[in-house]
N, C-alpha and C positions, 0 to 999 in steps of 0.2 A: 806517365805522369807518374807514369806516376804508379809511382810506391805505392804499391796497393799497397809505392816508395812515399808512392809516387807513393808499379809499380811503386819516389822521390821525393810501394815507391814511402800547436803544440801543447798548450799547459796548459788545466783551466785557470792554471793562477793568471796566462795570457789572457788578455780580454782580444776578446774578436769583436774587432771596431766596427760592425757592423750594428746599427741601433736595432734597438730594439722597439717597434715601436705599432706592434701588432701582430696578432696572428694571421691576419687575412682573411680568404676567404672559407665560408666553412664548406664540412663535405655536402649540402645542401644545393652546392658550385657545383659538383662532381657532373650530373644529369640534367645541369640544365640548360645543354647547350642545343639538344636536339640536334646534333650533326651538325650546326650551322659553324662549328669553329666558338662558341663563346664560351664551351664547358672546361673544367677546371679538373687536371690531370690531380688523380692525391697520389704520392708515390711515397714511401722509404725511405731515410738518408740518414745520416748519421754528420753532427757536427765537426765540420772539416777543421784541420791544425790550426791553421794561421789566418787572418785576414784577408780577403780575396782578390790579393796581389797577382797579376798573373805572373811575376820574376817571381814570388814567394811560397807560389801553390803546387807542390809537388807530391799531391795525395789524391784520392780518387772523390774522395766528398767533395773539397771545396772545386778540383776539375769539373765535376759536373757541371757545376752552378757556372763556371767560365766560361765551357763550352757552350753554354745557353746565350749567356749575354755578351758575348765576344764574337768575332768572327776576324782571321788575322789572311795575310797573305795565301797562304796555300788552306786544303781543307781533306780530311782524310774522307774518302769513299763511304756512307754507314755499311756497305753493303762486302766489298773488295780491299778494302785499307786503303788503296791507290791516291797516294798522296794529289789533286787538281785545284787549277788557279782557283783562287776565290778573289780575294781584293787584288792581287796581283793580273796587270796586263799579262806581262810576259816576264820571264827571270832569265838572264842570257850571260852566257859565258864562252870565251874563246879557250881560257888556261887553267879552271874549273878549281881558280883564287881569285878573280877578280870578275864580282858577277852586279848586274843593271838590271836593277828591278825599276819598271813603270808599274805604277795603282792605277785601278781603274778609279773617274773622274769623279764619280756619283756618287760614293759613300760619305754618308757622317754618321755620330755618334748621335743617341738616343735625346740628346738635350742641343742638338741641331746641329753643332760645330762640324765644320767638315774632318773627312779623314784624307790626311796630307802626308805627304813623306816626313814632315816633322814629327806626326804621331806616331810612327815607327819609330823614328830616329833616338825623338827623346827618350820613347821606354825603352828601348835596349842600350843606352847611356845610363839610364836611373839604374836599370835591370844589373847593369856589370860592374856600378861603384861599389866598390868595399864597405864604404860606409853605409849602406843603403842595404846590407845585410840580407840579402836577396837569397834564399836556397838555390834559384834555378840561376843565379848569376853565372854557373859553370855552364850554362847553355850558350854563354856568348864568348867563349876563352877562344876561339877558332878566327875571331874578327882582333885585325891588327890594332895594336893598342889594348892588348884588356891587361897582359904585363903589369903597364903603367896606372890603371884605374883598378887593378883589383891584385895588385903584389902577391904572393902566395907565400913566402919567408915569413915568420910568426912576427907579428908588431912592427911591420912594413906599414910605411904610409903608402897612399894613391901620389903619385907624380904628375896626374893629369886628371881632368872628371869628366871628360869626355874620349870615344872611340875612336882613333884617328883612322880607323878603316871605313869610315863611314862617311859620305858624304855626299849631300845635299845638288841634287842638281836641278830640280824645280817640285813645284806640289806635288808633282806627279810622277817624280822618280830619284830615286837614290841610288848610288852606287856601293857597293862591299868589298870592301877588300880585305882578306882572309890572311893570317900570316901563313899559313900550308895551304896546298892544295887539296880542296875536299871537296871529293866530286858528287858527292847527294848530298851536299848543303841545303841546296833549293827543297829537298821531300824532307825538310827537319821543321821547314817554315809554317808548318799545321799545329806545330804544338804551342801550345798557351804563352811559355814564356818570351812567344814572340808577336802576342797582340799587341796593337796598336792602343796609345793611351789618349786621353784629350786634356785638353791642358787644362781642364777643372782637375786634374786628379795633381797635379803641382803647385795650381793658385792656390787651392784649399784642400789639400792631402787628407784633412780628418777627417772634414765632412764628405768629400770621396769616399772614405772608407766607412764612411755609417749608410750610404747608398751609391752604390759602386754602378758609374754609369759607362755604359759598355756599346757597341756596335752592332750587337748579333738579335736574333728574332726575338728575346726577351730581357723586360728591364724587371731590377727587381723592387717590392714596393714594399716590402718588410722582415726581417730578422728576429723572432724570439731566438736568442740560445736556448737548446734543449729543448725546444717546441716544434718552433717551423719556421720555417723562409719562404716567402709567398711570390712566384713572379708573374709576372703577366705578358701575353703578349703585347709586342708592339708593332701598332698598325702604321707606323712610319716607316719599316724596317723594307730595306729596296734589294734585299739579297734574291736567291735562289731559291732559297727554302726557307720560305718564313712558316711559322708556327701555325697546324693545322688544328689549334685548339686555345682559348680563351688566356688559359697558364698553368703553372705548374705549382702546385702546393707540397711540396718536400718537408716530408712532417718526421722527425729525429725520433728515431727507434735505438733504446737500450739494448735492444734483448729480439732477436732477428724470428724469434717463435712467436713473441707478442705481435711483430708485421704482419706473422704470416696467418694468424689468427683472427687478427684482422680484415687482413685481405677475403678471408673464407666467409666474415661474417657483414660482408659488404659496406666496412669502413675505410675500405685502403681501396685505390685501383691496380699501383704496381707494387711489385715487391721482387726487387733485383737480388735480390739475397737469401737465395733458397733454404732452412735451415738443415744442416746436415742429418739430422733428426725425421727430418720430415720427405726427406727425398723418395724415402718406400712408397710413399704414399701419394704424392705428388699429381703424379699423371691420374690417379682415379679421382682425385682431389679435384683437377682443373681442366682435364682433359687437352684438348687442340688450346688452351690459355695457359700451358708449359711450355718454355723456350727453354731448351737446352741443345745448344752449341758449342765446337771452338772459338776456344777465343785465344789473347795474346798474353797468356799468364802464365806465373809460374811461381809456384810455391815454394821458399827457400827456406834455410834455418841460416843468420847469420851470424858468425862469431863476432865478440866484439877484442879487436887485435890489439887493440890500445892497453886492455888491462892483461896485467902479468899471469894473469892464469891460463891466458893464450900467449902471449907474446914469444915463449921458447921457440927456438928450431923443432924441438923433438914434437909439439905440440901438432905441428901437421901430421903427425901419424895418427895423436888421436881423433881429425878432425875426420880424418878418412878411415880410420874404425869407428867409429858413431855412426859415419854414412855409409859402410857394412852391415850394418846393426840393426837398418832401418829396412823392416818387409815393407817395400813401398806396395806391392801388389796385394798384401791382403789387409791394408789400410784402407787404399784405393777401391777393393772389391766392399768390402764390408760395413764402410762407411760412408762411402760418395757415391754408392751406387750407379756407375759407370759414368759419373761425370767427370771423375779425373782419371791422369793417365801416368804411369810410374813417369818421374823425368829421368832423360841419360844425357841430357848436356846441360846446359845454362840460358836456352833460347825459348822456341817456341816451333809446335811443327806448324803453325799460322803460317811461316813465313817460309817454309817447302824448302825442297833442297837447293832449290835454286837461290832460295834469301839466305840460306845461310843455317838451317836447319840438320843436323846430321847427327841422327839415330845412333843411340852406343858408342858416341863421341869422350863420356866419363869414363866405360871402359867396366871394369872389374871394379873401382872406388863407387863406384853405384848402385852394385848388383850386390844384392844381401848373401854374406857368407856369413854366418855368427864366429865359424873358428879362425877365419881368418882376421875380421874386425875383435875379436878378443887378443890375440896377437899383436895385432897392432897398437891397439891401447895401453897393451904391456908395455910395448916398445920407445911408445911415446911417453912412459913412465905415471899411465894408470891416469882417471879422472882427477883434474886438479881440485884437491881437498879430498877427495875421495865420492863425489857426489856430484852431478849437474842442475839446473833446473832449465827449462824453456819458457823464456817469456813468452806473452802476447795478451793481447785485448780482448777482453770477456763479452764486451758489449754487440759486439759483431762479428759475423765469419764462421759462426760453430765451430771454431776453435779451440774450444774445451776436447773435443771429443777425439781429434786427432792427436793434437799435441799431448793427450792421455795410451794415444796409443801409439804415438811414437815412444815415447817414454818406457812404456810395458814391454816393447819390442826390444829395446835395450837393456834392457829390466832380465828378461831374459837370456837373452843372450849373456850377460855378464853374473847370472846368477844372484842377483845381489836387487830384492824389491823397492831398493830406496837410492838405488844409483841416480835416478833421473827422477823428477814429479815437473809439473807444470806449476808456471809461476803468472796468474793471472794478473793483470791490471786494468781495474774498473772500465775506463772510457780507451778510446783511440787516441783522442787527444793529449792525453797523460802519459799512455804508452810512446807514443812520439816522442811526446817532448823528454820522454828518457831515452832515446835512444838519439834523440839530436843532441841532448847536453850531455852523452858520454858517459852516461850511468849501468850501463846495465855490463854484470859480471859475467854473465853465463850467454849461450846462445839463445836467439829469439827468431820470432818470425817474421820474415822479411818478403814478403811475395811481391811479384814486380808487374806491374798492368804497361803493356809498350804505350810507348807516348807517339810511337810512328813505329809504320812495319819495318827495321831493319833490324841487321843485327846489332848492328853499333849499336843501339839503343839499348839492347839486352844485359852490354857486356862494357862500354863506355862508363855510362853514369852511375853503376854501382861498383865498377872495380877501380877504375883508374885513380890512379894517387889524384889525393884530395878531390874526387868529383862529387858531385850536387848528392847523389844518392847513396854514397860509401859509406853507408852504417858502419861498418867492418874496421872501418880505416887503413884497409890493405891497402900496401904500395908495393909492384913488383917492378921493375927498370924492363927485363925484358919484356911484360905485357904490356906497361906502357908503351916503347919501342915499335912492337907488332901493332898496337892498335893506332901508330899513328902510323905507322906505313900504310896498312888498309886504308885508313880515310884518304890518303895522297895519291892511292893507284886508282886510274879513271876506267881500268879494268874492271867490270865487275865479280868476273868469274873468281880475280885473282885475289881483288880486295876481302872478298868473302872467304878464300882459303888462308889470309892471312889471316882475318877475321878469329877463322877456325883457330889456326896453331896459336891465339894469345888463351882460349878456351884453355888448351894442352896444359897451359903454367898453372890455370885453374886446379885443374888436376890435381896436380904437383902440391897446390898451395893450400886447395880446399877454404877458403875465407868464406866460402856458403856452402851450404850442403844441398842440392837441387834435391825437391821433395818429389814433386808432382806437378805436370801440365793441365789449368785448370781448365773447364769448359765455364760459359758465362749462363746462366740459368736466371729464370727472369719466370714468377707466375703474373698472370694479372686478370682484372674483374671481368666480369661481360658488362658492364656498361662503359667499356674503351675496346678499339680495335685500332687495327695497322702497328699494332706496338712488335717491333722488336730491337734486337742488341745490335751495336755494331762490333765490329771486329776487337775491338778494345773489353767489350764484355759489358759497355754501359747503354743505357735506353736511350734509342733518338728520340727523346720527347719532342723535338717539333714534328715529328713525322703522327702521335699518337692521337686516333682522333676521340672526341667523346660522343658517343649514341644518343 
């Protein structure tokens, strides 16, 4: 997703059309469920970008919330990533472009309407119009016809508003047809921007959006911005895994020490967001109620290529003297307290050698040399202006504390105490929405939480010209090239070596600088058990029970 881009991974001047029209319930909820399923999860969150579109949300706050009251064709593992049918009978392909997917018969959404092949159909039509300004619309460019409904030439009209790969063969099955060949299409069908919509969210799109009524174990029943988002189970919900707990109260933390303060003083239950501050301490803190795991992250710093202070050729020398310059090991030692891991490619080792993962794949542009990254930056004709700074969001992530010491590590190296400082911006939201309208001068941080275990996901929707999550706005011919052969070979051994060699241009191009592979760290109260992360680094709250 997502950009932690999502990865994919905006404004407060944007209003999140979500009402506002209570805080719910209070922490009084938390304990009074007595095991039976009615108690009330309080967790951490942080107000997501956009309104909770599933074609629009490609961030990890407002994913959460979708993944809660959504549930789309396939469903990832909480346990193994392993992409399995969820609303989907079966997904079937002879030439792994033209594939038939059957729904199972029994689902509807939350306000009773059944779930039909229409409700697929229509949201990945809405999902791919141009006009309809969809971030995750780049998730459906692989279905014939998006050409025509989403042009890509600047000030292109749509030719068509609907997907002519798509089509209708009764409630209970549609067909896809792909303009390439792309043979793990079907393990992409877990991610959000391919849930199913109901056609209240067309009849009356706004008030949709002030309560967004969804499919999955919970509906939601209130929105304060900057407070909380309150949802509740639903006991109509006919899935696998419905909600082993009353709901979920998602209370907005500025400031990830105040969570976790909370959390120690028996107002918070979860708190997904360890502070970097606090990690020494942690395990005596909460004992067997710290979860620290891998997960499918990865910490980037990315340029923004569009403005002239990167745009030169010579400019990739300095991008790969900066990533010289960075002791990723005594960052990671001193700060994360063995929760992160130096990064040497662009992926995750979540996803093993076999997905596509391969150790010291950046080479020598990732391993700290100071004289040879000062070199280089000569080369490249010295910091543009003479000085950098590093964005990112103050509000979450202890960000402060790395991004100070990435800085100092440059700082050094270059001799020079004022080459780099951190450039904070108050909320998440704000910092997005600068880095979606193209604003930010210098490099920032870009970590990418996988929306699905492959690699294409790592290395697709943040590099490839114009995709959903290209902060960067790199475009390279040959990485595109590579990475559309991999999706076409039915190989996988082979797909993932081509996979690889579009990495190599990375290299070459450096449009992000891999920091560090994150682990997903998670404390929480003793009045909740069964709580842990999935592969992606977020809480199965239907899995979390309350005592």
């Amino acid at each position: 997703m997502r950009g932690a881009t999502r990865l994919k991974w905006a404004v407060c001047a944007t209003a999140v059309a979500l009402a506002a029209v209570g805080c719910g319930s209070s922490s009084d909820d938390s304990g009074g469920g007595g095991g039976s399923g009615s108690g009330v999860v309080r967790a951490s969150w942080g107000d997501p970008q956009n309104p909770l579109e599933p074609a629009d949300t490609n961030e990890v706050q407002g994913g959460k919330v979708l993944d809660m009251i959504f549930r789309g064709l396939k469903k990832y593992d909480p346990k193994t990533g392993k992409a399995t049918d969820m609303i989907a009978d079966s997904i079937t392909t002879t030439d792994s472009q033209n594939f038939d997917i059957k729904i199972k018969p029994d689902w509807t959404f939350s306000n009773g309407e059944k779930v039909t092949a229409d409700s697929f159909i229509n949201a990945w039509n809405y999902g791919a119009l141009l006009k309809n300004a969809q971030l995750n619309a780049y998730f459906f460019q692989y279905i014939d016809g998006y050409d025509k409904v989403h042009p890509d030439s600047e000030g292109a009209k749509s030719t068509a508003t609907t997907l002519s790969g798509l089509t209708k063969v009764s409630d209970t099955e549609f067909k896809v047809k792909l303009n390439q060949k792309f043979s793990t299409f079907p393990d992409t069908l877990g991610y959000s921007a391919y849930y199913p919509l109901p056609k209240a969210f067309f009849d009356d799109h706004a008030n949709w959006l002030k309560k967004p009524i969804g499919n999955g174990p919970y509906t939601v029943q209130s929105y304060q911005k900057g407070s909380q988002m309150s949802l509740k189970k639903w006991d109509g919900y006919k899935g696998p895994d419905p909600a082993q707990n009353g709901g979920v109260d998602l209370r907005v933390y500025t400031d990830n020490n105040t969570a976790y303060t909370d959390l120690q003083a028996g107002n918070l239950d979860l708190v997904d967001d360890i502070p970097a501050s606090q990690l020494k301490n942690v395990k005596s803190d909460l004992g067997d109620r710290y979860i620290n795991q891998p997960a499918g992250i990865i910490q980037t710093l990315a340029f923004p290529l569009y403005n002239s202070r990167w745009s030169a050729a010579d400019s990739a020398k300095v991008r790969q003297g900066l990533s010289m310059a960075i002791n990723r090991k005594q960052i990671t030692d001193q700060i994360f307290q063995q929760t992160r891991t130096p990064a040497t490619d662009w992926t995750s080792p979540v996803l093993g050698d076999s997905g596509g993962f391969k150790e010291g794949l950046c080479g020598d542009e990732c391993t700290y040399n100071p004289t040879k990254a000062k070199q280089l930056i000569q080369e490249g004709g010295g910091l543009p202006g003479g000085s950098i700074t590093i964005g990112y969001n103050a509000d979450t992530g202890s960000h402060k504390e790395w991004v100070d010491a990435v800085c100092n590590s440059i700082n050094n190296v270059l001799g020079n105490n004022k080459a780099c400082v951190g450039a904070p911006t108050g909320t998440f939201a704000d910092f997005r929405n600068k880095i979606t309208n193209k604003q930010m001068n210098n490099p920032f941080r870009s970590g990418w939480q996988m929306d699905y275990p492959l690699i294409q996901n790592f290395l697709q929707p943040l590099y490839f010209t114009n995709a959903s999550s290209n902060d960067s706005h790199y475009s390279n011919a040959n990485f595109d090239k590579l990475v559309n052969e991999a999706n076409a070979e039915p190989d996988t051994a082979k797909a993932v070596s081509l996979f690889q060699d579009a990495e190599k241009q990375l290299v070459k191009d450096m449009p992000a600088i891999p920091l560090w592979y994150q682990n997903g760290s998670a404390g929480y109260s003793d009045k909740v058990s069964n709580v842990l992360l999935n592969p992606f680094s977020v809480p199965v709250y239907n899995e979390i029970k309350v005592n």
